[in-house]
C-alpha positions as CSV (number, residue, x, y, z in Angstrom):
1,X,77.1,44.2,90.4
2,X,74.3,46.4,91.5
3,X,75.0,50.3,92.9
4,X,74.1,52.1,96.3
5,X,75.2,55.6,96.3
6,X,75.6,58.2,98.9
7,X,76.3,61.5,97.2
8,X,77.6,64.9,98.4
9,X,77.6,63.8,102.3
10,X,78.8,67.0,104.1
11,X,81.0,66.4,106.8
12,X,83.0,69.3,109.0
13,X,86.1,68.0,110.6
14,X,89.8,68.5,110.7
15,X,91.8,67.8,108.2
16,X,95.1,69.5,106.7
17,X,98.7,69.2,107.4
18,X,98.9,73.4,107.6
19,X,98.6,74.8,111.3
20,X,95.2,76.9,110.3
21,X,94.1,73.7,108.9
22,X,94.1,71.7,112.4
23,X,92.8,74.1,114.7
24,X,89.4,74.5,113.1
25,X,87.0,72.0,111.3
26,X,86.9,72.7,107.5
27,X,84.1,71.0,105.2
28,X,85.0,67.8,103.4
29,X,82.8,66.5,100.5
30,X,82.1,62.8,100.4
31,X,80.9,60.2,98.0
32,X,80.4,56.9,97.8
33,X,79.6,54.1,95.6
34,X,78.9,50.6,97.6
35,X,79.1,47.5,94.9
36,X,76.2,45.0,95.8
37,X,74.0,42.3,95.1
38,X,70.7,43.5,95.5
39,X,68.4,40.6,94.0
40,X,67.7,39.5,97.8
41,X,66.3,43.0,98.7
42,X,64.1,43.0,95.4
43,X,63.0,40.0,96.0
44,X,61.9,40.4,99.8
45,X,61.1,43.9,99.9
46,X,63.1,44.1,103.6
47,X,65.3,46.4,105.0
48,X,67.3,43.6,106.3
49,X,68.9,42.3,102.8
50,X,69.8,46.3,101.8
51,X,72.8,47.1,102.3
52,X,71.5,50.7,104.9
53,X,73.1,53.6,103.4
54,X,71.7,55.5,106.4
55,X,74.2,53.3,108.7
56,X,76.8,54.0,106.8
57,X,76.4,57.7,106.2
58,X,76.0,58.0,110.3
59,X,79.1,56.0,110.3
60,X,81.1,57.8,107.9
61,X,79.9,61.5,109.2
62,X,80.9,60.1,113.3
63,X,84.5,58.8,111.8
64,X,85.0,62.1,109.4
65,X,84.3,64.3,112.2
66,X,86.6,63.3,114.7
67,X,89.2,61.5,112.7
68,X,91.3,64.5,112.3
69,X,93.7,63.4,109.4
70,X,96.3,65.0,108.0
71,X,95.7,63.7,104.2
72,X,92.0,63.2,102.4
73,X,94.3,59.9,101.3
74,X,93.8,58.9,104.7
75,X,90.4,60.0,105.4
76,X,89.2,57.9,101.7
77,X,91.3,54.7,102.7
78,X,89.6,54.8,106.3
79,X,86.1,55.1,104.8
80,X,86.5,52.4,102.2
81,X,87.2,50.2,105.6
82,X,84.6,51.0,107.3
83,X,82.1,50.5,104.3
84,X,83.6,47.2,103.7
85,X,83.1,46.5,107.0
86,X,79.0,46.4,106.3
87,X,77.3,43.1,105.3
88,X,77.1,42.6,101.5
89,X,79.7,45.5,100.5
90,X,81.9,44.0,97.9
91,X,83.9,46.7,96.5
92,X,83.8,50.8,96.7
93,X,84.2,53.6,95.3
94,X,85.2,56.7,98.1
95,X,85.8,60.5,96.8
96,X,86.8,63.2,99.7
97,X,87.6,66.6,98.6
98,X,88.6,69.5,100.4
99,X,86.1,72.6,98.6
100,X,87.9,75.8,98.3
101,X,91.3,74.2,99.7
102,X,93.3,75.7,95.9
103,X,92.8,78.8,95.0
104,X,90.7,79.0,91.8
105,X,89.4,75.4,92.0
106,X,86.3,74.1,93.4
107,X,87.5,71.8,94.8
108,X,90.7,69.4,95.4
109,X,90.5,65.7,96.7
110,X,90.8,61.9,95.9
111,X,89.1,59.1,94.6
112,X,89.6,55.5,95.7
113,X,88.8,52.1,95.1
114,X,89.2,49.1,97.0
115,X,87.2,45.5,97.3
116,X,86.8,43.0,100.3
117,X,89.6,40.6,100.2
């Protein structure tokens, strides 16, 4: 199974189950592996038989943005739907974190996987 990445997407939205944390947008780090079969797009050399990582980054910013979840769980689960949701997706690999959200970290956050059933 072939790879198309998206890596480091910076969103700003809500997210946070602490008061502070919902009443303005923090950053949230994304990235995302999409599992694919790219022989057709070798082959033809066409836009149509990629799967666009430019729609889905628009997609994932818009829905990151104004999603306003409480959990990065949440957030991960909803993105893995809406990249399964594009043509050719067969599985995914979704990371959210929260930078600077534990003191002394980096960064705090989940990774999921899921696959088209």
């Amino acid at each position: 199974m072939d790879k198309v990445f998206i890596r480091n997407l910076r969103a700003r939205g809500i997210i946070g189950v602490n008061d502070w944390e919902r009443r303005q947008p923090q950053e949230i780090l994304i990235n995302i592996v999409l599992f694919t079969d790219n022989r057709a797009a070798e082959a033809s050399d066409e836009i149509g038989d990629c799967v666009n990582y430019r729609t889905v980054a628009k997609k994932v910013l818009a829905h990151a943005e104004s999603a306003a979840r409480f959990t990065v769980e949440a957030l991960a689960g909803d993105i893995a739907r809406l990249c399964l949701e594009e043509p050719g997706v067969q599985r995914v690999q979704v990371r959210v974190e929260k930078p600077g959200a534990v003191r002394f970290a980096e960064s705090v956050g989940v990774e999921i996987e899921r696959t088209r059933q």
